[in-house]
DSSP file (Angstrom, degrees, kcal/mol; ACC not computed):
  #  RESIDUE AA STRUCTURE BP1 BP2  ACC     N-H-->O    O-->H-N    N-H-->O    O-->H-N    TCO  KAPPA ALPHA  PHI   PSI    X-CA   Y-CA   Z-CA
    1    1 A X              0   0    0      0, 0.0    31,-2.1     0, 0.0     2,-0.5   0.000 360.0 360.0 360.0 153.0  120.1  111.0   85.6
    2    2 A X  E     -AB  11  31A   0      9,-1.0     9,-3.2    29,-0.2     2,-0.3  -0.974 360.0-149.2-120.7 130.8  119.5  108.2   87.8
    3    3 A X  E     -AB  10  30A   0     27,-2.3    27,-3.3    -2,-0.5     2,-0.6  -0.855   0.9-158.3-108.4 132.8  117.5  105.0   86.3
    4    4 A X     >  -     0   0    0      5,-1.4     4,-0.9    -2,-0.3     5,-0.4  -0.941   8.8-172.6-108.0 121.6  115.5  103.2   88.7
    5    5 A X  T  4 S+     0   0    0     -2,-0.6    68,-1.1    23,-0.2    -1,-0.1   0.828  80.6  58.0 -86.0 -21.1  115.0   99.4   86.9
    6    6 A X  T  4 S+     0   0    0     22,-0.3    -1,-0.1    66,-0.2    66,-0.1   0.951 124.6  19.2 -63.6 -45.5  112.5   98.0   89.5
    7    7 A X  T  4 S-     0   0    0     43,-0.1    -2,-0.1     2,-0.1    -1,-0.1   0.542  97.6-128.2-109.0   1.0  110.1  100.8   88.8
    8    8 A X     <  +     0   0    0     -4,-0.9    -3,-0.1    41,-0.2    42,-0.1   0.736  64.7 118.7  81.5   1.1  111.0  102.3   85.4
    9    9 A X        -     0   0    0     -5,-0.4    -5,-1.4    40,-0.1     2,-0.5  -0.449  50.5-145.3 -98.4 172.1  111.2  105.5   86.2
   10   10 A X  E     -A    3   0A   0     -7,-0.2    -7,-0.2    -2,-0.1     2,-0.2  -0.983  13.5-155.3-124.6 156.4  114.5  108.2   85.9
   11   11 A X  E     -A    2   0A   0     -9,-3.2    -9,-1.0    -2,-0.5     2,-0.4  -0.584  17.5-113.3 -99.3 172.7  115.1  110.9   88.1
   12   12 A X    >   -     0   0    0    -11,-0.2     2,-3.3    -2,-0.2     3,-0.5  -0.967  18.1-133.6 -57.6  83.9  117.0  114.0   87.7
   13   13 A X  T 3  S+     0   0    0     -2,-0.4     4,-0.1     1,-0.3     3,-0.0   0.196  87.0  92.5 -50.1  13.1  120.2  114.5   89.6
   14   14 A X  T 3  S+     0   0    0     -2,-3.3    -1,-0.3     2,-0.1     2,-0.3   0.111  85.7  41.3-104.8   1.5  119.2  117.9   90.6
   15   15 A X  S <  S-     0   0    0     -3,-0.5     2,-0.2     0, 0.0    -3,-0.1  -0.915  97.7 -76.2-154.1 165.5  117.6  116.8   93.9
   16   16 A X        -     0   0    0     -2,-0.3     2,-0.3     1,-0.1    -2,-0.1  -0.407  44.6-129.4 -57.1  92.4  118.2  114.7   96.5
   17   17 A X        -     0   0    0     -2,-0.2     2,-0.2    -4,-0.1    -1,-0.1  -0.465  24.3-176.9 -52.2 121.1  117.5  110.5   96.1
   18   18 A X        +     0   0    0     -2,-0.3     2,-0.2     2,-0.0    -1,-0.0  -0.424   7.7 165.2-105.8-173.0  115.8  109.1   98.3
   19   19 A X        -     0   0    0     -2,-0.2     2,-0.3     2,-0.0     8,-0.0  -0.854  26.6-133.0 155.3 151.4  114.6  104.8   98.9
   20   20 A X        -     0   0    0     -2,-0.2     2,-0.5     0, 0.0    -2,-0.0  -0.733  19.6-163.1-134.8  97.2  113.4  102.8  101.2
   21   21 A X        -     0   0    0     -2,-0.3     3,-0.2     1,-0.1     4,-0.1  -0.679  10.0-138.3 -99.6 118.1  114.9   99.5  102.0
   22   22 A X    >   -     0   0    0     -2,-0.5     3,-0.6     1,-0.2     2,-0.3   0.194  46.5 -70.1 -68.4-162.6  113.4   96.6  103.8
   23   23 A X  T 3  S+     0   0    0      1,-0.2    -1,-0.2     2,-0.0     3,-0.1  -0.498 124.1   0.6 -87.8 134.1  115.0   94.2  106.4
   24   24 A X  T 3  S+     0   0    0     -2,-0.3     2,-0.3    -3,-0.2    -1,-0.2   0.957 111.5 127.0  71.9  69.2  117.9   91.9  104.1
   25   25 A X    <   -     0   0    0     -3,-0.6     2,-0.3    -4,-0.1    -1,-0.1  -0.631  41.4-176.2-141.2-179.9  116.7   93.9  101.2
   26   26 A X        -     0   0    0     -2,-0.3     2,-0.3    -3,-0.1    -4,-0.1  -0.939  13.1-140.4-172.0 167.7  118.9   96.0   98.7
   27   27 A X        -     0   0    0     -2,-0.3     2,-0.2    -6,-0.1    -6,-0.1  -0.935   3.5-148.8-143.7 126.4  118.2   98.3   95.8
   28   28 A X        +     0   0    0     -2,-0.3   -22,-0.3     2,-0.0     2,-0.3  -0.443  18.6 172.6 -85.8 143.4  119.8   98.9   92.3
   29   29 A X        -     0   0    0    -25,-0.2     2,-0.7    -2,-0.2   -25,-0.2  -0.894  24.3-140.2-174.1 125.4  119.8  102.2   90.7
   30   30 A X  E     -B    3   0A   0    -27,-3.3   -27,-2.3    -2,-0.3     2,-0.2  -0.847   8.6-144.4-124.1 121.2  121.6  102.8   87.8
   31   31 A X  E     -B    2   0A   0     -2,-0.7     2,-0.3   -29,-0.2   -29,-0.2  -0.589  18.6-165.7 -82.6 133.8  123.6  106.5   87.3
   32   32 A X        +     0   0    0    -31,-2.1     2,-0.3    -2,-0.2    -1,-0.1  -0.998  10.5 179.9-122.9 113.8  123.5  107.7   83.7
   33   33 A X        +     0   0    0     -2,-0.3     2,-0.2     5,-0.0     0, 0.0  -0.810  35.2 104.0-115.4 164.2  126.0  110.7   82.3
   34   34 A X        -     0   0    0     -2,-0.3    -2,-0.1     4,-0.0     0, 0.0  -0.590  65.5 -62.7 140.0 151.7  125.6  111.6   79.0
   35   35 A X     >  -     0   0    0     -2,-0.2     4,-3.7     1,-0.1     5,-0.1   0.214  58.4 -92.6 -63.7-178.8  124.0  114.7   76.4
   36   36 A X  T  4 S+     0   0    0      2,-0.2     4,-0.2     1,-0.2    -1,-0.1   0.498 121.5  58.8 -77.0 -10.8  120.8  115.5   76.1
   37   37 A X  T >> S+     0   0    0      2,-0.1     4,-2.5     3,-0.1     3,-1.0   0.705 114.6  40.5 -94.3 -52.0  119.9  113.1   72.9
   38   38 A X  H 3> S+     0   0    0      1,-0.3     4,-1.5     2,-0.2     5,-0.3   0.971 105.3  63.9 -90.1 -17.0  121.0  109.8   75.1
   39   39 A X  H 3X S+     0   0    0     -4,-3.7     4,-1.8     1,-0.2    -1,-0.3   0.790 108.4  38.6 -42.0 -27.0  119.6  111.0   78.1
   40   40 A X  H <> S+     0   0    0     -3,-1.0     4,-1.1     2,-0.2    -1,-0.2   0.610 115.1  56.8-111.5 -26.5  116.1  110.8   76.4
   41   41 A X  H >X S+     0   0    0     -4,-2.5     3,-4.7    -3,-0.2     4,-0.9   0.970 109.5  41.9 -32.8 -89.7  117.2  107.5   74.7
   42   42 A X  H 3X S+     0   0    0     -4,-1.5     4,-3.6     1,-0.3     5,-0.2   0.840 119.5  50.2 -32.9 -53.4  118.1  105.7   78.1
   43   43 A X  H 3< S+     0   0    0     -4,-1.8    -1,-0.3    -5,-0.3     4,-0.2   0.877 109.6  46.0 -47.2 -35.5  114.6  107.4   79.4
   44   44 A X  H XX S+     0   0    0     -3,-4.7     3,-3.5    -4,-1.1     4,-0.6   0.994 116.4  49.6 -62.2 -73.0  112.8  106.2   76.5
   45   45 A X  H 3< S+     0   0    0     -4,-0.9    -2,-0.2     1,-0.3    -1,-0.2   0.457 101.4  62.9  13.5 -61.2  114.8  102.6   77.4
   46   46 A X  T >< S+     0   0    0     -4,-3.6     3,-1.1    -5,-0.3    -1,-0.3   0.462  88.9  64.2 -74.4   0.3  113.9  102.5   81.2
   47   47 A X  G X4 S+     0   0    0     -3,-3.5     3,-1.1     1,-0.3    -2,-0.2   0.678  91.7  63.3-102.9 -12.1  110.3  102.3   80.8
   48   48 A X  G 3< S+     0   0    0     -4,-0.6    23,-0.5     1,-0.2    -1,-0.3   0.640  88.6  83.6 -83.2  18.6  110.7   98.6   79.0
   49   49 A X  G <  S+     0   0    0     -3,-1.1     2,-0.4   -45,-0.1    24,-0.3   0.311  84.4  60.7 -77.1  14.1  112.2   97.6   82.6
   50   50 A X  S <  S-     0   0    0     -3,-1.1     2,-0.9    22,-0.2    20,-0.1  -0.859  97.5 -70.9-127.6 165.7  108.8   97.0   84.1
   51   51 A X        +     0   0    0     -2,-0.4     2,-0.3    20,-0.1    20,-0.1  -0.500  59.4 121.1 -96.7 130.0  106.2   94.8   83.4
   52   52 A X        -     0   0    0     -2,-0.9    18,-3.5    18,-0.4     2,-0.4  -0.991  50.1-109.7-161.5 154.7  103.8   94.6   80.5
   53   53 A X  E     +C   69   0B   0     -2,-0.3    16,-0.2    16,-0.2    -2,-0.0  -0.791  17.5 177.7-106.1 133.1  102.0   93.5   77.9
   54   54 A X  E     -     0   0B   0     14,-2.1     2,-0.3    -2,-0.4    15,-0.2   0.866  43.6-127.7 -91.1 -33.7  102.7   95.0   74.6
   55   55 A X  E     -C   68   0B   0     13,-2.2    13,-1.9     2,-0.0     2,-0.3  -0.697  23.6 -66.0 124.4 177.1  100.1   92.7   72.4
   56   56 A X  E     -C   67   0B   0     -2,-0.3     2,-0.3    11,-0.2    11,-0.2  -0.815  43.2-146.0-104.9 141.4  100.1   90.5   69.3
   57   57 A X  E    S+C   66   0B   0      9,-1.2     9,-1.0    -2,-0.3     2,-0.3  -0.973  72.1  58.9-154.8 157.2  100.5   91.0   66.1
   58   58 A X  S    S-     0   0    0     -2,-0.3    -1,-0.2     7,-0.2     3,-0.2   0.466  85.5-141.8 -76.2 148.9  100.0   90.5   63.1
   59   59 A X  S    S+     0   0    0      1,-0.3     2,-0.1    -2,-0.3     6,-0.0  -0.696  93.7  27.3-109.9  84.1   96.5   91.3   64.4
   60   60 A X  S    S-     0   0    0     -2,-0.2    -1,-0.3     0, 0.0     2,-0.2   0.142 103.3-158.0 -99.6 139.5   94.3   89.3   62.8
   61   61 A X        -     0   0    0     -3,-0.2     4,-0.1     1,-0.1    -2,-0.1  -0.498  17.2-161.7-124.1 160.3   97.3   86.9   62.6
   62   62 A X  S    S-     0   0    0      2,-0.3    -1,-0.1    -2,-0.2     3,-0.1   0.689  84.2  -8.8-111.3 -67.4   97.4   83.8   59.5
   63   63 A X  S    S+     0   0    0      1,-0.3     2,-0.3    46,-0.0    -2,-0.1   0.810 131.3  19.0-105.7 -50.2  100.0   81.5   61.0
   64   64 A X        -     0   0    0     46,-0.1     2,-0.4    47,-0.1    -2,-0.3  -0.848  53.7-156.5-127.6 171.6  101.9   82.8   64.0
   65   65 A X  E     - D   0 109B   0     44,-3.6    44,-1.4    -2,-0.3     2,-0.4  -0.897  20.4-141.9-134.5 152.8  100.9   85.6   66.3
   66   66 A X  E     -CD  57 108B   0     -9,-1.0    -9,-1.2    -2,-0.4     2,-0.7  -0.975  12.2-151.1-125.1 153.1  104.0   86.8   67.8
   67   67 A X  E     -CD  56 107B   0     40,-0.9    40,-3.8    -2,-0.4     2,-0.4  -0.989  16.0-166.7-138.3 109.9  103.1   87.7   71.9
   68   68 A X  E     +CD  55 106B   0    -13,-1.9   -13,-2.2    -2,-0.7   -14,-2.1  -0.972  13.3 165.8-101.0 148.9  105.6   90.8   73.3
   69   69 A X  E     -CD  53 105B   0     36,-1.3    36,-2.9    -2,-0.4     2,-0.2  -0.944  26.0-135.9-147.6 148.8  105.8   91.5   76.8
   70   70 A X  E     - D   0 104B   0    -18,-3.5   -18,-0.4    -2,-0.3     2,-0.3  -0.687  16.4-161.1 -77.0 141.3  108.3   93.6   79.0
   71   71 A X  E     - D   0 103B   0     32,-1.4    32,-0.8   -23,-0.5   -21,-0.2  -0.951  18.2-119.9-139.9 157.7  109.7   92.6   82.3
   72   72 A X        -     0   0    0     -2,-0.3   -22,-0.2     2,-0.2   -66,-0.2   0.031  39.8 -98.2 -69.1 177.4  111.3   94.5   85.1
   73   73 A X  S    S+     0   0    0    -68,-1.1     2,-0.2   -24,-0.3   -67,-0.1   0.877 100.7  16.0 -66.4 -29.6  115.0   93.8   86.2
   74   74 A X  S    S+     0   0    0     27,-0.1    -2,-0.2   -69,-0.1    -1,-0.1  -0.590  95.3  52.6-113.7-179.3  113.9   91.6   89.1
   75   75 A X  S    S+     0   0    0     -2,-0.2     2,-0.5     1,-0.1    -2,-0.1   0.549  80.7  89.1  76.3  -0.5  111.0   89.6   90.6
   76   76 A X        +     0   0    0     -4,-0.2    24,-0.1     1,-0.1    -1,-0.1  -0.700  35.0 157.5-147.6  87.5  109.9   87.6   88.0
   77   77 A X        +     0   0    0     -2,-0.5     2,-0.3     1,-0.1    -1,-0.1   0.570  67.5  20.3-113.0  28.3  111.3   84.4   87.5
   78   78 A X        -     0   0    0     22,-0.1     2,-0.4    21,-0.0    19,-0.2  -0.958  62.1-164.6-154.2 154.3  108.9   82.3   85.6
   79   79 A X  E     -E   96   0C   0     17,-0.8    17,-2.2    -2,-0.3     2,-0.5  -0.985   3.2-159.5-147.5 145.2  106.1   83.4   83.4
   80   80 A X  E     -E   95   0C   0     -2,-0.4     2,-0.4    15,-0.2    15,-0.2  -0.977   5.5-161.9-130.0 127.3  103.4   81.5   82.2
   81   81 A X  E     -E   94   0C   0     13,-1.4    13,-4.0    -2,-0.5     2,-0.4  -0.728   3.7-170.5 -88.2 130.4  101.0   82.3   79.1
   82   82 A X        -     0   0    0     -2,-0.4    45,-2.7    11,-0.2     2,-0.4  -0.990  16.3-149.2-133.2 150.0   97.9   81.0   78.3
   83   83 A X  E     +F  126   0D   0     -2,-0.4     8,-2.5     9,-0.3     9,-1.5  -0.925  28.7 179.1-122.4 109.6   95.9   81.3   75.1
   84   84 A X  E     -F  125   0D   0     41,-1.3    41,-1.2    -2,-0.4     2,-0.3  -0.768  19.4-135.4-106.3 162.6   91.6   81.2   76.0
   85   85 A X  E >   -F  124   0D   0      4,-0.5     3,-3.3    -2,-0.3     4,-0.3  -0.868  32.8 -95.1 -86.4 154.8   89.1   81.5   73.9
   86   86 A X  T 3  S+     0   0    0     37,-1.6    38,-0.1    -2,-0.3     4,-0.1   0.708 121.5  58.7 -53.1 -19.2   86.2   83.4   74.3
   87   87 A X  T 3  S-     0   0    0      2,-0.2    -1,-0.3     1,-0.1     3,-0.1   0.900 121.5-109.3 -63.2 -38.0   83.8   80.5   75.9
   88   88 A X  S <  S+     0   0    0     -3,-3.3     2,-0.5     1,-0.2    -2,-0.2   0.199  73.9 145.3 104.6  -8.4   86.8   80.5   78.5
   89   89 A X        -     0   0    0     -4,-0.3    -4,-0.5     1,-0.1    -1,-0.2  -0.708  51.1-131.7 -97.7 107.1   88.2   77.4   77.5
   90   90 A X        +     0   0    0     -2,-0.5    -6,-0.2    -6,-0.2     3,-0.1  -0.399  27.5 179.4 -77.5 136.5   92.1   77.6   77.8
   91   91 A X        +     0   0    0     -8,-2.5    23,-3.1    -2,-0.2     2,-0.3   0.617  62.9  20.1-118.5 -37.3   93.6   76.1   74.3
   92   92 A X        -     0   0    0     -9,-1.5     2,-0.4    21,-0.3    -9,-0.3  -0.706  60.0-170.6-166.2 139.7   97.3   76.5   74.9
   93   93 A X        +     0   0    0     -2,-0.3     2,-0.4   -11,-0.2   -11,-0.2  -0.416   9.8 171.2 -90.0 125.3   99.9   76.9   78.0
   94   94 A X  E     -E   81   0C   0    -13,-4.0   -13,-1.4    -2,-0.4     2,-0.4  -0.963  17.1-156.7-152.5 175.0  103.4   77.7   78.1
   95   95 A X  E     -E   80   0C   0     -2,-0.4     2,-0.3   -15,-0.2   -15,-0.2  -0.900   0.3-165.3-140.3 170.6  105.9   78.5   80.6
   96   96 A X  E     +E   79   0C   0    -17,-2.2   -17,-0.8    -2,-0.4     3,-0.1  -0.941  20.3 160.1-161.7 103.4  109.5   80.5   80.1
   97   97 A X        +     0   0    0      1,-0.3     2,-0.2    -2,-0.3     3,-0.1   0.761  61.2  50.6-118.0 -33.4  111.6   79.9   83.1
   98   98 A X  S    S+     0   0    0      1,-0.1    -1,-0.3     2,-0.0   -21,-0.0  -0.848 100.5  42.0 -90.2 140.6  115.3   80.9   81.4
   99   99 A X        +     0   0    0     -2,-0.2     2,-0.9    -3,-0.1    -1,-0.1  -0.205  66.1 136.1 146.4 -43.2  115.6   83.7   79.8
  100  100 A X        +     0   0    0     -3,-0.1     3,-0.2   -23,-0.1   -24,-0.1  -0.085  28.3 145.1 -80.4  18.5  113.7   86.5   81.8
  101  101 A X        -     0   0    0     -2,-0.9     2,-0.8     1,-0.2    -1,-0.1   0.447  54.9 -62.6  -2.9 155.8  115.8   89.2   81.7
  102  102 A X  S    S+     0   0    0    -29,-0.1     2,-0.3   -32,-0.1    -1,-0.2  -0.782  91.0   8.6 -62.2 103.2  115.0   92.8   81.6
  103  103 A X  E    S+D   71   0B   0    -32,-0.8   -32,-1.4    -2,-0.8     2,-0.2  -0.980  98.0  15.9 140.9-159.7  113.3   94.3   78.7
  104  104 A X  E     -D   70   0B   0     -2,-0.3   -34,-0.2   -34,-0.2     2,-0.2  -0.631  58.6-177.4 -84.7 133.3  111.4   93.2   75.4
  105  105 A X  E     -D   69   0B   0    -36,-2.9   -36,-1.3    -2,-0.2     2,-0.4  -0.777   9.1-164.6 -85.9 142.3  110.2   89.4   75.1
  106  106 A X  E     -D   68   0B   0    -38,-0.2     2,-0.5    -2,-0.2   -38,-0.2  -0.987   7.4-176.9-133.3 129.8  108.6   87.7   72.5
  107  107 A X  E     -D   67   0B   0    -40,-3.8   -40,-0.9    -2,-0.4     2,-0.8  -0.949  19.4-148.2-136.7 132.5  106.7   84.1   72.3
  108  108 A X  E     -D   66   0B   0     -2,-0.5     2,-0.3   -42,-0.2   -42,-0.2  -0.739   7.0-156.1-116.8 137.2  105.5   83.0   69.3
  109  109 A X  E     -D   65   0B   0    -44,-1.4   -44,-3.6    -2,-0.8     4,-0.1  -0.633   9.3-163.6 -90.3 132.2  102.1   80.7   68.7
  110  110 A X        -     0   0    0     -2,-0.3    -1,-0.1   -46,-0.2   -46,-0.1  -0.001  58.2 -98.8-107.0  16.1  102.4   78.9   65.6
  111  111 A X  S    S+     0   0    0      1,-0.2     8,-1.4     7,-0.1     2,-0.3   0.781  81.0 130.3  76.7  15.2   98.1   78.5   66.4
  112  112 A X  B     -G  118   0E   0      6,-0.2     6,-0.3   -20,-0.0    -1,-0.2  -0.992  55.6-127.6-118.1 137.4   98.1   75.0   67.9
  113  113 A X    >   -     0   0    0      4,-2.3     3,-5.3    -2,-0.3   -21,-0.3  -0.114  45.5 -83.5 -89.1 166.4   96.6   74.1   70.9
  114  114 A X  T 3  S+     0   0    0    -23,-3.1    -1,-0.1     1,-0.2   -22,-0.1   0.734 130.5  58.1 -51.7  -7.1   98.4   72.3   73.6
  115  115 A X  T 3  S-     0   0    0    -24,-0.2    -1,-0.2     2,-0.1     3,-0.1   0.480 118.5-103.8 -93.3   0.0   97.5   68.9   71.4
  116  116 A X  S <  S+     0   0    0     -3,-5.3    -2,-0.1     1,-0.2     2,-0.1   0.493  83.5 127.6 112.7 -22.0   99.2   69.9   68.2
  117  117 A X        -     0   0    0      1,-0.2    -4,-2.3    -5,-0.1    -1,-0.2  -0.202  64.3-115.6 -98.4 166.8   95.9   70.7   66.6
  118  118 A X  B     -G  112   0E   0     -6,-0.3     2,-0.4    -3,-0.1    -6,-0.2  -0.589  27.3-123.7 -88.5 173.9   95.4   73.9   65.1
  119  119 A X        -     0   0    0     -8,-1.4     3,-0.1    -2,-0.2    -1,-0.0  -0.734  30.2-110.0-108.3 145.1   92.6   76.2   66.7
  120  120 A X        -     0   0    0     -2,-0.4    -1,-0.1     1,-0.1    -9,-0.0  -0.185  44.3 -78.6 -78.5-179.4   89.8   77.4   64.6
  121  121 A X  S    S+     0   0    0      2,-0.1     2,-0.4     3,-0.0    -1,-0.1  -0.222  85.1  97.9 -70.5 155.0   89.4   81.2   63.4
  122  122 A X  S    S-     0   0    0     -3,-0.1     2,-0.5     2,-0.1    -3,-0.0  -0.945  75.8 -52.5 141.4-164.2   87.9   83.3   66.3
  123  123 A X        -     0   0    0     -2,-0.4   -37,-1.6   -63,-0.0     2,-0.4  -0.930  43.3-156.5-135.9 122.3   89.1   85.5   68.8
  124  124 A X  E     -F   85   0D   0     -2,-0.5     2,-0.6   -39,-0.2   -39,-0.2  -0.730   4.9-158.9 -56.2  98.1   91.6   84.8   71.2
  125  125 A X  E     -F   84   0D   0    -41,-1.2   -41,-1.3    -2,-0.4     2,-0.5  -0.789  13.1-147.9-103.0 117.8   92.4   86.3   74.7
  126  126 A X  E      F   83   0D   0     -2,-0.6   -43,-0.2   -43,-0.2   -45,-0.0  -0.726 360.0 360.0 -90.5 143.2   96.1   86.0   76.3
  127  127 A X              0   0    0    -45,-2.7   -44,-0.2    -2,-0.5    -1,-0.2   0.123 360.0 360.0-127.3 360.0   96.1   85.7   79.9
């Protein structure tokens, strides 16, 4: 099987690869041998290379809400989170500039707003 990490996907070695590469450009592709139990591992595996948000939990959370997200092997070398409330009114920022690997992330909000203070009960959107 062939694991593509930009897009998440695997192929099957049983037909032809194809790719398309721009000017100064390159592509990574990663050949996987192995039975029929880690093939389905590794598949399972490749899909946390891309990027997404998995959610928070605990949901409804007491002290800290713990924030996972995916990210692919490239392209992304800074992320910023923000915490809104529903009026719209952003209550706390952060940014994560080391770190940013491929694969499962976690940040966790200990429920204080970018002053220290805590934030009242209510309902919370991350953006």
């Amino acid at each position: 099987m062939v694991a593509n990490p930009q897009t998440g996907t695997c192929t099957g070695i049983d037909r032809p690869l194809t790719s398309t590469i721009g000017a100064n450009g390159n592509v990574h592709f990663r050949l996987a041998v192995g039975g029929k139990d880690f093939l389905a591992k590794l598949s399972m595996g490749v899909r946390l290379w891309r990027f997404d948000f998995l959610g928070a939990y605990p949901n409804p959370c007491n002290r800290t809400a713990r924030i996972r997200y995916t990210l692919p092997a490239s392209g992304i070398g800074a992320l910023k989170l923000s915490i809104v409330g529903v009026s719209g009114k952003t209550v706390y920022e952060t940014s994560c500039t080391r770190g940013n690997g491929p694969g499962l992330h976690e940040i966790l909000w200990n429920g204080l707003d970018n002053s220290n203070r805590p934030v009242g009960a209510g309902v919370y959107i991350c953006a």
